[in-house]
C-alpha positions in Angstrom: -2.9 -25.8 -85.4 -6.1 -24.9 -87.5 -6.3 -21.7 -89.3 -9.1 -20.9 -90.7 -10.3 -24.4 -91.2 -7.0 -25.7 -92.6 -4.4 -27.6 -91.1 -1.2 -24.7 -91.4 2.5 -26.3 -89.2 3.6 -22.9 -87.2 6.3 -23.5 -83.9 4.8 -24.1 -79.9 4.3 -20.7 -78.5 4.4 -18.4 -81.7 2.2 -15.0 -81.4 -1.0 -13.8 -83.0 0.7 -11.2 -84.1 3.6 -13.3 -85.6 1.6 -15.6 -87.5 -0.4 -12.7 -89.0 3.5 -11.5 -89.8 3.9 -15.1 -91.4 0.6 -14.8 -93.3 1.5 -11.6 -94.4 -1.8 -9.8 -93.0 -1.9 -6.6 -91.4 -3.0 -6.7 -87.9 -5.5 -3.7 -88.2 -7.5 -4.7 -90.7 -8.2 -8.4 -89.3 -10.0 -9.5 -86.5 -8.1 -12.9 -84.8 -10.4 -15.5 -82.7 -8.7 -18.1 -80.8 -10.3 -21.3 -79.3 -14.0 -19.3 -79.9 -12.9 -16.2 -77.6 -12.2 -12.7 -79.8 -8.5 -11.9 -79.2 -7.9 -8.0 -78.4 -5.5 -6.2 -81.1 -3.6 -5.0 -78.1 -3.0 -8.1 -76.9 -1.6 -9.8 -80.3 2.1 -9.6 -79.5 1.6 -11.4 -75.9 -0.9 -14.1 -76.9 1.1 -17.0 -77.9 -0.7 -19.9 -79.6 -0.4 -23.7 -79.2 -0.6 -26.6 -82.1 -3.8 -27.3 -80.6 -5.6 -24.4 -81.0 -8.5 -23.3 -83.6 -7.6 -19.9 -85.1 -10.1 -18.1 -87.5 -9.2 -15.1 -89.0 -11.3 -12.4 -90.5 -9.5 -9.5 -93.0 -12.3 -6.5 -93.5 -12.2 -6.0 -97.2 -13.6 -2.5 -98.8 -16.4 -2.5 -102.2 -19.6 -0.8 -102.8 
């Protein structure tokens, strides 16, 4: 699969939520897009992800 423009090896069927888990990122401060749609926070821990999909992930990051 393809996170965030790089080519990451993750297990068939493994969650959004899991793979933030894996990449140590907190689910409520990122924002998850799958195959071009917006994926739902609520929705992380059901929406499992194949090696074929694009992921992009977005952290929001504080400063002045």
């Amino acid at each position: 699969m393809i996170v965030n423009g790089k080519e990451m090896d993750f297990q068939e069927g493994i969650t959004v939520e899991q793979l933030l888990n894996e990449l140590n990122l907190p689910k409520e401060k990122v924002v998850v897009e799958v195959n071009l749609n917006i994926i739902d926070v609520s929705t992380y821990s059901s929406t499992a992800l194949n090696k074929g999909d694009r992921v992009e992930i977005v952290r929001f990051v504080g400063g002045g």
